[in-house]
Every structure is written in C-alpha cells, then in structure tokens.
N, C-alpha and C positions, 0 to 999 in steps of 0.2 A: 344566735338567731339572725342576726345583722349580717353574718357572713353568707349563710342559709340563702336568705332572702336578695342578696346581689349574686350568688351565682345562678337564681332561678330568673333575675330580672333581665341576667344577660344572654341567658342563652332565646329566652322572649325575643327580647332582639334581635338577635342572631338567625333567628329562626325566622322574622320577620322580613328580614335580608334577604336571607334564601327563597323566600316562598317569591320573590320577583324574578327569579331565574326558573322559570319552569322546566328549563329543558336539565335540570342537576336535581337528580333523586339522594336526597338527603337526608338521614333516617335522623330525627331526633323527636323526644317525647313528647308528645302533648300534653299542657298541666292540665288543663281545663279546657275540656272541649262540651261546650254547651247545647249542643246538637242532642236531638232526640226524635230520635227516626221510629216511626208508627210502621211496623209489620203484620198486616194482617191480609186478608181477602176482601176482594174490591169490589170485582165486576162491574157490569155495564151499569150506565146510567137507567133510573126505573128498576131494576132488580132488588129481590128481598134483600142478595147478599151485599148490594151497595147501600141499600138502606140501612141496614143494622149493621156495618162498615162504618157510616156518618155518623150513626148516634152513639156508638161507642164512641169515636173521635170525638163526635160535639160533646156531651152529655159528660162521657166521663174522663178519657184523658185529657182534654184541654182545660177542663176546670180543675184539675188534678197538678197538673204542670204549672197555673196559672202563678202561683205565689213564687216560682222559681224563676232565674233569669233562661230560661230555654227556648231555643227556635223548635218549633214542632213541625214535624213535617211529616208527608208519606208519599209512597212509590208516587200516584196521581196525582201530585202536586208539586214533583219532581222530574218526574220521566215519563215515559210511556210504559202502560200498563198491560203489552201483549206481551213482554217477554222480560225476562230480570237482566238489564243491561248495567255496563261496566259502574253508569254511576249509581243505581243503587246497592251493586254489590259494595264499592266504597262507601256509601252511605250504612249500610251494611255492615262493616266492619270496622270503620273509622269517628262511628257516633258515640258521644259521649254516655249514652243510653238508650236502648231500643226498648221499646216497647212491642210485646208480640202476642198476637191473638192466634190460635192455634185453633178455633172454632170451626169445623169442619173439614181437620185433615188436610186443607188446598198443599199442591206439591211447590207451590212457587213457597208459599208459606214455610214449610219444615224444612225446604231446602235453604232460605234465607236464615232459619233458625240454628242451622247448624253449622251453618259458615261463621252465624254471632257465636254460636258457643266456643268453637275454635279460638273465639279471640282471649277468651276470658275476661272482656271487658262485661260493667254490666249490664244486664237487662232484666224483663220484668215482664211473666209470663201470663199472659191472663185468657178466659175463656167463661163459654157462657156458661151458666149453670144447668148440669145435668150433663154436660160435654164428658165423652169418657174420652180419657187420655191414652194416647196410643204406649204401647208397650214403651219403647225403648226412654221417651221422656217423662212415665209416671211416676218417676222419684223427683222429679223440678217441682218445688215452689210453684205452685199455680194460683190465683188470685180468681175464682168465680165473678162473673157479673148477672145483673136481671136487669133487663132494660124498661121492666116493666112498671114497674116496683119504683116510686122516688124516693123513699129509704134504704131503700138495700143503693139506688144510685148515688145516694150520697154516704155511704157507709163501705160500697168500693173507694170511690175517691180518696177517702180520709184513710181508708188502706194501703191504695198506693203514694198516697202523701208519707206514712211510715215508714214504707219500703224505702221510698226514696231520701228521706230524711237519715235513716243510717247506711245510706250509700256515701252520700256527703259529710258523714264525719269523716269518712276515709277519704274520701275526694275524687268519687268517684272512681277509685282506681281497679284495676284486675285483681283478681286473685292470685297470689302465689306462693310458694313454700317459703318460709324462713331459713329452711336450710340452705348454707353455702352464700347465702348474702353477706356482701360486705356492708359493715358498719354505714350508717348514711352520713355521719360526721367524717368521719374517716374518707370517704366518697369524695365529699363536699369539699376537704381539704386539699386530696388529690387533683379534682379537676383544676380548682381555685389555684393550686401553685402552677397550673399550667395552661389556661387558660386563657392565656394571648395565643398560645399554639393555634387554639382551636381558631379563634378569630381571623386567622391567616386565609380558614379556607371563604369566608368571605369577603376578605379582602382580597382573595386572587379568583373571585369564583370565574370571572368572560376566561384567564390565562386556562384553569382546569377545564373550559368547556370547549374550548380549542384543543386542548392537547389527546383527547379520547380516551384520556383514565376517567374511568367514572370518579364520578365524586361520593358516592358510596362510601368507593375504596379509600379515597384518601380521607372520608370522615373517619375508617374504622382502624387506619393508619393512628389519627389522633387518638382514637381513642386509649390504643394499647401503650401510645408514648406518655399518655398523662397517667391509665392506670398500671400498666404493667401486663404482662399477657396472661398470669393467669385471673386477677381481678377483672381484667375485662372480659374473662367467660364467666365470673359470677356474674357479672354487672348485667351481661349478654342474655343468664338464666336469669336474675333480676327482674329486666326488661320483656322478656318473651320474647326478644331478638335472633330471630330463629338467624336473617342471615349476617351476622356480626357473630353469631357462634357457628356458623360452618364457615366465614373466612376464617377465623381462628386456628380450625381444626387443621391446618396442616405444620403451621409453629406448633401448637401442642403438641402433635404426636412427633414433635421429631426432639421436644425440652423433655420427655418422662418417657420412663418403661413401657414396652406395651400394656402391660396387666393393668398397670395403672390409667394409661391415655382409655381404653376399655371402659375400665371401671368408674371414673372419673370424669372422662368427657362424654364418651360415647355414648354410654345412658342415659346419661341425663339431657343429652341435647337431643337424643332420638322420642324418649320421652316428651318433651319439648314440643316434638311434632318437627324436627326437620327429616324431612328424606334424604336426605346426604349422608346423615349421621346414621340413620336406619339398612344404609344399605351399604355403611361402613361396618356397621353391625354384624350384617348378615354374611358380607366375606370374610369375617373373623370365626363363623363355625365352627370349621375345622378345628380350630383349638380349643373348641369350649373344653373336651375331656384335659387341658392340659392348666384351666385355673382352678383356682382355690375353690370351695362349696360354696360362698357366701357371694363368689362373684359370678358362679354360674346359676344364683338365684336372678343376680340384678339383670345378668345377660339377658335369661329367658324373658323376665319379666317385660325386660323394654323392649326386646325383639316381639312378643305377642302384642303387648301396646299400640307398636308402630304398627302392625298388621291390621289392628284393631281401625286405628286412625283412617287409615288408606284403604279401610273396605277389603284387603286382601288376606283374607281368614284363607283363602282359599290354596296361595301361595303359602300361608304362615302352615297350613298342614302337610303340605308335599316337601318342605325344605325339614321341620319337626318333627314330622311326623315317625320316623326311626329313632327318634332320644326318646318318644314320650311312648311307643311300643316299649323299649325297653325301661323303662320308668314304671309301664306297669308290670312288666315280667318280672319286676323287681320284688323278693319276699322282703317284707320290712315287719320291725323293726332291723335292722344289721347295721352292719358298720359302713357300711356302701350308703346306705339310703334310712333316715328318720322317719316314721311316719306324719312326722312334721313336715317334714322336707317333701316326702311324696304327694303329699296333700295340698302343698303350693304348687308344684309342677303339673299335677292334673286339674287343678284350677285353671292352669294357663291354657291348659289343652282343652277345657271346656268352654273357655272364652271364645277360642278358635274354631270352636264347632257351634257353637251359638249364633255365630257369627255369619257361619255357612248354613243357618237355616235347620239343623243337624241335631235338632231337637231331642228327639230318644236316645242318640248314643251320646249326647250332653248327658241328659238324665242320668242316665248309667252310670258315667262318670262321675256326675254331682253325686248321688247315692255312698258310692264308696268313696269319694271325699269325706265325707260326712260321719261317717264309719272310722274312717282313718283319726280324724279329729272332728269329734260331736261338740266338742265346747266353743267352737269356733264361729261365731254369731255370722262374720261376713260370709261363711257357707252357705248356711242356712239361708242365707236372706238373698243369696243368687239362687239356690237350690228352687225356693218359692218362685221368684220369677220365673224359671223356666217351666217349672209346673203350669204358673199359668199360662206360661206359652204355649204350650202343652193340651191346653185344655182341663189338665188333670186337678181342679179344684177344690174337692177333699181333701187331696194328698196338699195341696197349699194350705187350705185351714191347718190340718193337722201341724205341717211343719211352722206353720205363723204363730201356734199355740207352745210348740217346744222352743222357739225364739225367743216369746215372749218370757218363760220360765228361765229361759239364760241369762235375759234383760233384769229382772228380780235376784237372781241368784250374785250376779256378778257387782262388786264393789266401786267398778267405773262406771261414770256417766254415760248410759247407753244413747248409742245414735240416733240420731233425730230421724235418717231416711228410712230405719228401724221399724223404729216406732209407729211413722207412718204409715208405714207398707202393713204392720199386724192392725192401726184402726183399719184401714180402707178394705182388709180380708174380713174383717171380723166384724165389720158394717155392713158386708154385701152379703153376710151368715148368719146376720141378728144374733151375732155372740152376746151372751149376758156380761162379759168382760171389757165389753167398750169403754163404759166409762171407767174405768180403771186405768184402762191403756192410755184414753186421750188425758187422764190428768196428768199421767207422767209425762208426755208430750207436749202438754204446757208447761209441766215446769222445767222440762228440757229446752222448749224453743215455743216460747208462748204463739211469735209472730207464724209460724209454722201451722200452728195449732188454728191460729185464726182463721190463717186460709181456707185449712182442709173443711171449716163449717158453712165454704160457699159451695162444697160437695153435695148436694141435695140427699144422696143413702147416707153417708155420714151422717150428718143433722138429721135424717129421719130417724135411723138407727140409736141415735144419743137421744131425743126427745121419747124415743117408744119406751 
C-alpha cells in the first residue's frame, strides 16, 4: 500500500511540474479531479428557460454537491454562452463530473452530452419530470426533477447524493473492461523500478521544448521503457489512451503476425474509438475472407462500431455492403455460416442502417435476426427499439412482452437496460405486468428502479 501510495504521490508532482510548462502536452492521469461542470440550457437573462436553468442549479444541484469538496460551475459562469467554445468543450471532457440536464432537447445540450459520453468518465443525467427522452439516449439512467414540489426537491438531491456517493467508492473513475488489463500491483512495480526514467522528462522539459520532439512522444517513449510494449497497449486500453495506443501501433504490427496485430490490436483500439486504428481496420478488407471465423466476427464488429462512432453508417454500408448481401444469400444452418453466426452479422448490418435513418429495411433485418435466433434477449431488445423508431408500437408491446418471458425463463440475471425498456412499454400500455417487471428491476438495480419513479406514466402506471 506504502509503495501504491508514493508512486501516486509522485507522479502528483510530476504532473504539477509539467502543468508550468504550458507549451508540452503531457498526457498523464488525473487522480481526482474535483470539477463538476453543470450542462444544461441557459438562455438569456429574464427567460423561463434561464429561470428553471437557476433553480435547478440553485435549488438542487448545489445543495446536492454541497457535502462534497467540488467546484461547481456552468457554461455562464465560465464562457460565453452564444457558442460551445474550446473551454467548455474542455470543461466538457476533462471534469471530474458533469452534470446534464437534457430538458428540452437544446442542440448545444446533446451535443455537449455526447462529446461527455465519448469520455467514459462520469456524469449524471437528469431532466424535468414528464420530459420524454429522445430515442437514442432512453436507455441512460435519468434522474426526474419537480421544481415545484419541496419534497420531491429534496428527495432529487438525496438521489443524486447516492449516485454520486458510489461514484466515489470507485474514485470517480471511467468505466472500462477488465479484459487484457494488467495486474495494478504488477503496474505499480513496473513504473516504481523505473521511475527516475520518467522524471528526466521534467527535469529536461525547456531542453525537449527547444528541440521540437513533442513531449507527448517522449512521455510515451517512457512509457513503453518502464512497461514493455505490449503492457503499454493494455495500460493504453486501461487508460482510454486513444493516442499512446496508436503511437504504439506501428511497433506492434511489425513485433506479431498480422492475424494477430488485427485481432489483438486493431479491434480493440478502433473499438476504443481511435480512427487510425479504424481505418487500419478498413484497409485490412481485403483479407477478411482469409481469417479464421472468430476473427472475422471481432473484424466486423469493430469495423461497424467505428462507423457507428464517426456517424459514418453510411460509408460502413457502401465498403459492407457485398459481405452482408452475401451473408444473407447465405442458406443456414451449413458449414459456411451458423445461424448463430448469421444472426450476429446482420445485427451488425442493422446497426448500419439504423444508423442511416433506414428504418424498415433495419426492421426486415431485425425480423429475421430474430427468427434466426429467438432466445437471444439483446435482439429483441434492439428489434423494440427500432419498432419504436418506427412508429410501430404494438409490434414493441408485443415483442417487450416475449423479452420479458425470456427474462423469467432464462437462469441469468437479466439486464437492467432490459428491464427498463419492458416497464417504460408496458407503462405507456397500462399492462397489468408492471408491477411484476419493476419488482425484478429493483432487485436487479434498485438505484435504476428509483429513477425510473420520477417517470410521471411509470409512477401513474404503478399506482393505477
């Protein structure tokens, strides 16, 4: 623990070093960054929407915040509020916590929100009660408020005091897979035996800012001397170090096989969200028909992801588009193609067309996914979405009703985003199964559950 705690105290230093040299971009962690940036809609001074902008701020998050050590702040209290300039994009992306009001749809708003989601660091979604949730973010955790009401106002509060109370068991940190991380002792020992290394670069930082190597480079130089080069692309996935894993990428693909640099790096940093890797991805095509099955699943997967990422459905179909024709020309079951197999791959194809707005020949596709493999809970529960994208609302009851029979049937802890998605259809349809569903959604994810009761149909739905 003693050793833990001086390699974290040093690089504090170290970092505190650097932050006087403004002109050397120096990528190293944040432990605790106590910023909590308010995103929501503002408008002019005198307007409703600056009014109920303040009283959310006054009323519930600052009293909400107040037991924590946090600087609270917002766009107007930081920048100018005609246009999203560079510092609140940083503010944006580099707080320790955002808080976001998504009450009326504002474009400054969902585009600020989505730049936070990119990060994976956390935030904390909230909205007035009765607000309907736009399509693509009604599976977030959302937090109702009544600014009316001084019980429901102190009954938010004490809400987002819980959210945020097991945010800080974890220390505020992002989300990320466990897979392919290295050990954090193991980590600690690594850096620790080399660890003067690092100190060099601020002990030579004026020599590196004269000589016109970034200092980036030579941080991520130390990096691979202290861990090794492939630990410092876990380290790299770890961190969501998107560009410390595409320096990397050209040592890796020249230390492993291709199948492997492919399988190995390339997914999972394009996954990751870099575009380097994404479009190392994509000139690798040509070979898909010459890997193994299991590595032309993870191909597609992150090649559609990436597409997903970057808004470009529209390229991921004109480059795809002749694998997943023949994907469904394909008779299955055979030895060429699973119906398991073909059911993921037109999954990926309906991502793609979901994406381009391409709703009925998604459906189509989702239909015979479904067909292909019916036990498959995460179908179903894109199939309803699109439904309601759709308009086609029956046909979502219906399928939220054969989810939910999956949900009962099956011996795993079914998902929480699930779950919520069959109350929120089957509250807006007065099903008599509601309270059925939300018990098992409390005892799946009670904090979940809580939320969804500052839903106004929900809560009417449950009390009728």
């Amino acid at each position: 623990m003693e050793k833990s705690v001086s390699v974290v105290r040093y690089l504090q230093v170290l970092a505190a070093n650097l932050r006087s040299y403004p002109k050397i971009k120096f990528r190293l962690r944040i432990f605790m960054n106590k910023t909590c940036f308010v995103i929501s809609p503002i408008g002019d001074k005198g307007t409703e929407i600056r009014t109920q902008a303040d009283a959310l701020y006054d009323l519930i998050i600052e009293p909400a915040l107040e037991k924590y050590d946090f600087h609270v702040t917002r766009a107007d209290k930081s920048a100018s509020v005609s246009s999203i300039t560079s510092e609140i994009v940083q503010l944006v992306q580099d707080s320790g916590l955002c808080i976001i009001d998504i009450t009326g749809h504002n474009p400054n708003v969902m585009y600020e929100c989505g730049r936070r989601h990119e990060t994976a660091k956390p935030y904390i979604m909230v909205a007035a009660e009765g607000e309907t949730l736009p399509f693509d973010i009604n599976t977030i955790r959302t937090i109702f408020y009544n600014l009316e009401d001084p019980r429901e106002i102190r009954n938010t509060v004490k809400i987002i005091q819980s959210v945020i109370d097991k945010m800080l068991e974890s220390g505020l940190e992002p989300e990320r897979s466990g897979e392919s991380l290295v050990s954090l002792s193991d980590t600690l020992t690594r850096i620790e035996r080399k660890i003067d290394r690092i100190s060099t670069v601020s002990n030579g930082v004026n020599s590196i800012a004269g000589t016109g190597t970034g200092a980036g480079t030579i941080a991520y130089q130390e990096v691979v001397e202290s861990l090794g080069l492939g630990d410092a692309f876990n380290y790299a996935l770890s961190q969501r170090d998107i560009g410390l894993a595409e320096y990397l990428l050209p040592n890796l693909e020249k230390s492993m096989p291709h199948e492997k640099f492919v399988d190995y790096v390339l997914t999972q940093a394009a996954a990751m969200g870099s575009i380097v890797a994404h479009q190392r991805l994509e000139a690798c095509f040509p070979a898909l028909e010459s890997y193994n099955k299991d590595l032309q699943k993870d191909y597609i997967g992150s090649l559609v992801a990436g597409y997903n990422m970057q808004d470009r459905e529209n390229d991921g179909l004109e480059i795809l588009g002749g694998f997943f024709d023949k994907v469904i020309s394909t008779e299955t079951p055979s030895v060429l193609l699973s119906n398991k197999d073909k059911a993921f791959y037109l999954n990926q194809y309906s991502r793609l067309l979901h994406g381009c707005g391409e709703y009925e020949k998604g459906l189509e596709i989702a239909r015979e996914i479904i067909q292909l493999s019916p036990e498959e809970p995460s179908y179903i529960y894109n199939f309803i979405i699109l439904c309601e994208r759709s308009g086609l609302l029956d046909e979502a009851l219906t399928a939220a009703k054969k989810l939910y029979a999956l949900i009962i049937d099956t011996n795993k802890e079914p998902d929480d985003d699930h779950l919520e998605k069959v109350v929120r259809i089957f509250a807006e349809n007065n099903s008599p199964e509601i309270k059925e569903v939300f018990s098992k959604l409390e005892d799946v994810n009670n904090l979940k559950a809580t939320m969804l009761l500052r839903n106004s149909t929900v809560k009417a739905a449950l009390n009728g």
